[in-house]
C-alpha positions in Angstrom: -10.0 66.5 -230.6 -10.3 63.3 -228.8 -11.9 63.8 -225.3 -12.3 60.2 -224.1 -10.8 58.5 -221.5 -11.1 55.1 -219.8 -11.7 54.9 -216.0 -11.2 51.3 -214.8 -12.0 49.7 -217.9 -15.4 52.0 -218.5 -14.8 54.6 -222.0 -16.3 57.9 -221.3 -16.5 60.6 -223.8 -14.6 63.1 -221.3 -13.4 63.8 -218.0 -16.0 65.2 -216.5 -17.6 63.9 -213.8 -19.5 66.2 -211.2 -18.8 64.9 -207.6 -21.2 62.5 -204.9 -23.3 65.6 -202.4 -23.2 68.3 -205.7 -25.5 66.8 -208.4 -28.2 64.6 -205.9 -29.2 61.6 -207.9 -28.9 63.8 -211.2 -32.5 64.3 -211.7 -32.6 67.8 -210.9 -29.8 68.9 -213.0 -31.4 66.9 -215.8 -34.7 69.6 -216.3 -31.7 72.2 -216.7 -29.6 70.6 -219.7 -28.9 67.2 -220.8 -26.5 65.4 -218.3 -25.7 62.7 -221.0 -23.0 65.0 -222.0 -21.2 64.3 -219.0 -18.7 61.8 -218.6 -20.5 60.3 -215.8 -21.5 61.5 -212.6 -21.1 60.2 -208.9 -24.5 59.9 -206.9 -25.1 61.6 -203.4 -23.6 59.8 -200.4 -25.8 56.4 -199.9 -25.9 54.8 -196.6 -27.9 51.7 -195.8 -30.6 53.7 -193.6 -32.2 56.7 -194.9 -30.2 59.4 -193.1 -31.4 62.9 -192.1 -28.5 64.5 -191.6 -26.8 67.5 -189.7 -28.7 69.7 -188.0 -28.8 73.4 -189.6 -27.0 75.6 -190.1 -24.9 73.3 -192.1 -23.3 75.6 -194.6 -20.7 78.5 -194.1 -19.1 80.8 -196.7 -15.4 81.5 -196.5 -12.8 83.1 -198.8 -12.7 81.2 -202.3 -14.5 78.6 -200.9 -17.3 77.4 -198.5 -17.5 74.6 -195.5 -20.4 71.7 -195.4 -21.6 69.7 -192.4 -24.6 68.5 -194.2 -24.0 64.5 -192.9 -24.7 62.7 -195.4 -28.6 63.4 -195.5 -29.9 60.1 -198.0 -32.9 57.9 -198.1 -31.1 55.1 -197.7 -30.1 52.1 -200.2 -33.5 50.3 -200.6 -35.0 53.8 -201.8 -32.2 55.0 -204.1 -33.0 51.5 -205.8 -36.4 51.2 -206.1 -37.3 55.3 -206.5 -34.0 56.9 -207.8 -32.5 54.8 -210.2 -35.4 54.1 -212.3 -36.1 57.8 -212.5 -32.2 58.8 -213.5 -32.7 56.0 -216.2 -35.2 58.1 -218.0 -32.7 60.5 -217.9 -29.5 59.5 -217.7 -28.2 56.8 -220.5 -24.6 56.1 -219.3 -23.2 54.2 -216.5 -23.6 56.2 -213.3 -20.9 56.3 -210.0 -22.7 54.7 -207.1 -21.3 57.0 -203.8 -21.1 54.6 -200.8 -20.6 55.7 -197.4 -20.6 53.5 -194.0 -20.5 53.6 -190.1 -18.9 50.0 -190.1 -17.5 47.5 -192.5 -20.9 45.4 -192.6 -22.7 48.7 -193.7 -20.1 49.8 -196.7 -20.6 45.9 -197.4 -24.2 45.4 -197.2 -24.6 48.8 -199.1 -21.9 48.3 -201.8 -23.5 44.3 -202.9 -27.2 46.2 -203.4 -25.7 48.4 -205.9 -23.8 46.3 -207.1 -26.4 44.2 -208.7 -27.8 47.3 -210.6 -27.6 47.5 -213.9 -27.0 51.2 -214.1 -24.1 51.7 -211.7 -20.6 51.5 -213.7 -18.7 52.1 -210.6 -18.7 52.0 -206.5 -16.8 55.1 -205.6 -16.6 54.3 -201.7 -15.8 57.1 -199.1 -14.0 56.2 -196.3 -14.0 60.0 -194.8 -16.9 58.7 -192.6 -16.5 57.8 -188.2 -16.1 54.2 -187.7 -18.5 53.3 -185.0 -16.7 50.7 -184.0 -13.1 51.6 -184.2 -13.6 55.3 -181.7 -14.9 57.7 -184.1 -12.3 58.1 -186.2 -12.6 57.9 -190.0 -11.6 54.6 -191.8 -9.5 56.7 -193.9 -7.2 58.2 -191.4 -5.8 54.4 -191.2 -4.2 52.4 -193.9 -5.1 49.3 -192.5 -9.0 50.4 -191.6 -9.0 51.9 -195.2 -8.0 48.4 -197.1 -10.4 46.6 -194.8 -13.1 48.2 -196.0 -11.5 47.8 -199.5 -11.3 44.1 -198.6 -15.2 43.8 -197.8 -16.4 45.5 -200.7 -14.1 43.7 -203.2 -15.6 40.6 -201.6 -18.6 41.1 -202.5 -19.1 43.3 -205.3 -17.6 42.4 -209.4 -17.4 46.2 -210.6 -14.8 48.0 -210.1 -14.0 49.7 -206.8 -12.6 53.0 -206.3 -11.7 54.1 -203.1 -12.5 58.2 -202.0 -10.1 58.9 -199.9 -9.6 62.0 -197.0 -7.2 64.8 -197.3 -7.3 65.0 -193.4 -4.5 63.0 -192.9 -0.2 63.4 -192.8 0.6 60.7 -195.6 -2.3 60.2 -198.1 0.1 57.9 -200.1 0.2 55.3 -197.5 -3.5 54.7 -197.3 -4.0 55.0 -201.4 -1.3 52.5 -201.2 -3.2 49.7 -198.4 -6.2 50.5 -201.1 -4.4 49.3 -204.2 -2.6 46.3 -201.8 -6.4 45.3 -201.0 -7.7 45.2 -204.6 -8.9 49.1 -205.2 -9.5 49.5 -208.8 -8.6 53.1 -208.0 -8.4 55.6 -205.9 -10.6 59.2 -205.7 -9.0 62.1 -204.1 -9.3 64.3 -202.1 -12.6 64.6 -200.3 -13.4 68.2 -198.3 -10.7 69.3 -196.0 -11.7 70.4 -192.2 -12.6 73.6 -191.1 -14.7 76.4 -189.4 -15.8 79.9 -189.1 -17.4 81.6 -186.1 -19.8 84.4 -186.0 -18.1 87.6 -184.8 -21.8 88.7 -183.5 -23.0 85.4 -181.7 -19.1 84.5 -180.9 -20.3 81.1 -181.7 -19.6 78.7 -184.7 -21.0 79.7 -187.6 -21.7 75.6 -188.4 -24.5 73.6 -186.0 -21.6 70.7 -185.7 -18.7 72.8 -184.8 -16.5 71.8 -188.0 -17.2 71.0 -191.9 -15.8 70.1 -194.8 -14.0 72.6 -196.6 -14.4 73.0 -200.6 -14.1 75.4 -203.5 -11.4 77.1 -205.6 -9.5 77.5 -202.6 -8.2 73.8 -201.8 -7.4 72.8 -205.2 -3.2 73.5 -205.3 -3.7 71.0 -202.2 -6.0 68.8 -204.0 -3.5 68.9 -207.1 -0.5 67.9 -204.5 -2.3 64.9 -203.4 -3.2 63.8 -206.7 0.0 64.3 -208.3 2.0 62.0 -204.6 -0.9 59.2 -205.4 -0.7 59.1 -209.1 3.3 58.5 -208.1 3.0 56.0 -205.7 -0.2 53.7 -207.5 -0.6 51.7 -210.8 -4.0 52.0 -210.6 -6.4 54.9 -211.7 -6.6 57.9 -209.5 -9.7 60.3 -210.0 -8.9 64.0 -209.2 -11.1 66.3 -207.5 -10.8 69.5 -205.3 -11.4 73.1 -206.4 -11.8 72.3 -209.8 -13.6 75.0 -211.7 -12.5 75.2 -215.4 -11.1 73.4 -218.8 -7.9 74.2 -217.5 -8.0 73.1 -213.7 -9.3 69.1 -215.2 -5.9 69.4 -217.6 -4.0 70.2 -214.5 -5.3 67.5 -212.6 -5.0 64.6 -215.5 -1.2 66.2 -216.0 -0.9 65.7 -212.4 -2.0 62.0 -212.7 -5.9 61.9 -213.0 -7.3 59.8 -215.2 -10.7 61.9 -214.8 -11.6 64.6 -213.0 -14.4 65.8 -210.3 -15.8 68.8 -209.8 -17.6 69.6 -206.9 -18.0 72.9 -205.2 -18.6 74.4 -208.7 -21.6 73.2 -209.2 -23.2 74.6 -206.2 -22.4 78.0 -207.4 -23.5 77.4 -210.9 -25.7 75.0 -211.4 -24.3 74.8 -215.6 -20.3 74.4 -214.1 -20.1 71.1 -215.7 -21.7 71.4 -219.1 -19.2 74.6 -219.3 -16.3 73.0 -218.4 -17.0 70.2 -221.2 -17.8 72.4 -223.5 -15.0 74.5 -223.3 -12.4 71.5 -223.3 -11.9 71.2 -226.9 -10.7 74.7 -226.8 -8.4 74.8 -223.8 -6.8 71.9 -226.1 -6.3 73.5 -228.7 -4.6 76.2 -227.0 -2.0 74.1 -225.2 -1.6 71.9 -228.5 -3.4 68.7 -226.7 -5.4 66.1 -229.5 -6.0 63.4 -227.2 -6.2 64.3 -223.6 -5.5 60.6 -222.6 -2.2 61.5 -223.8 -1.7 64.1 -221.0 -2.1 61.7 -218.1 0.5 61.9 -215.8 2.5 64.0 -218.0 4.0 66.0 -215.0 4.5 62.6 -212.9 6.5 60.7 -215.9 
């Protein structure tokens, strides 16, 4: 059973790769099994100032699923380079995804050339789900052309590859993966958390301190696969899949639908093993749907 795949020129020995805001900088993870059987994993959301985030409650439970408003609580850049990164190297002995996240184009910039220079990052995975400060509020990747000006930027000033994380909060995701690829993307991650709420039937108040939250969890992943499956389509470069993914089966689904590897996200806050199953149970699930090399399923349902 071969398990590999190649993700913008990088071989990993599978799919698997848990998603930026579930596994922190991997540390943690590491004192429960050994994360080096992962393909690789993306690192928490990294700004260029230590961030503290939301204020609580930040996390609501809903139906197959649960809604975040955490805000992207980091220690900033500087710190993820001088204190994180050597302590994941002890740990962690494969390329990491460096998870970038900006308020303006100078800040996914600035941040994106630091980590670029480290020796341990493999990939920028850059999220442009986040407000522009500049541009009203709204998120850089609600617009194709504030989406590949960001792409722009970072290819500027960065040599590995770039892959765009882009929102499902938007009418035609294909456009934007599109401005992303036109702007020199080396591929495209999708789909980040979709918005929602809850309110408390007691209080009659949101459940969530900031109103509204990112939605994850089994629940969004037929959405998640859609998305994928329209990007995979319309791009010739490699899409990541993530959303809902909780099983052996769901990363085949995705890498059918067009993903070259796969996220999981959600999963991993309920189990804290989610990954390490899911890898270990893909040889199997292969066997069962007659698969010997899984880079041989990629795009299958697209073709």
């Amino acid at each position: 059973m071969n398990t590999s795949v190649d993700l913008c020129g990088i071989t990993l020995d599978n799919p698997v790769i848990p998603a930026s805001g579930t596994f922190g900088y991997g540390c943690e993870f590491a004192e429960l099994y050994d994360i080096n059987i992962l393909g690789t994993f993306s690192f928490k959301g990294t700004t260029r100032e230590p961030r503290f985030g939301n204020p609580t409650p930040r996390i609501a439970e809903c139906t197959a699923g649960m809604i975040n408003a955490v805000g992207l609580q980091n220690p900033g850049v500087e710190k993820v380079i001088t204190e994180e990164l050597p302590k994941l190297k002890k740990v962690f002995h494969k390329p990491v995804m460096a998870n970038v996240s900006g308020f303006s184009v100078e800040d996914y910039a600035h941040t994106c050339a630091l980590l670029d220079k480290q020796e341990q990052v493999g990939w920028l995975e850059v999220n442009v789900s986040c407000p522009n400060v500049h541009g009203g509020g709204m998120s850089f990747g609600t617009s194709p052309e504030a989406a590949a000006e960001v792409t722009r930027a970072v290819k500027a000033v960065t040599k590995k590859p770039v892959i765009i994380k882009l929102s499902p909060n938007v009418t035609d995701i294909v456009s934007i993966a599109k401005a992303c690829e036109e702007a020199g993307a080396d591929g495209i991650s999708l789909i980040n958390t979709l918005l929602g709420m809850r309110i408390d039937l007691k209080t009659k108040r949101p459940v969530i301190a900031n109103t509204m939250g990112g939605f994850s969890g089994p629940a969004i992943f037929p959405i998640a696969l859609r998305m994928v499956y329209q990007t995979a389509k319309a791009v010739g470069i490699p899409v990541v899949g993530m959303g809902g993914v909780n099983n052996a089966e769901d990363v085949i689904e995705m890498m059918l639908a067009g993903a070259s590897a796969v996220q999981v996200g959600a999963a991993n806050l309920v189990d804290p093993f989610a990954c390490k199953r899911i890898v270990e149970a893909l040889p199997e699930a292969m066997e069962k749907y007659g698969i010997s090399d899984l880079r041989s399923v990629i795009g299958a349902a697209v073709r």
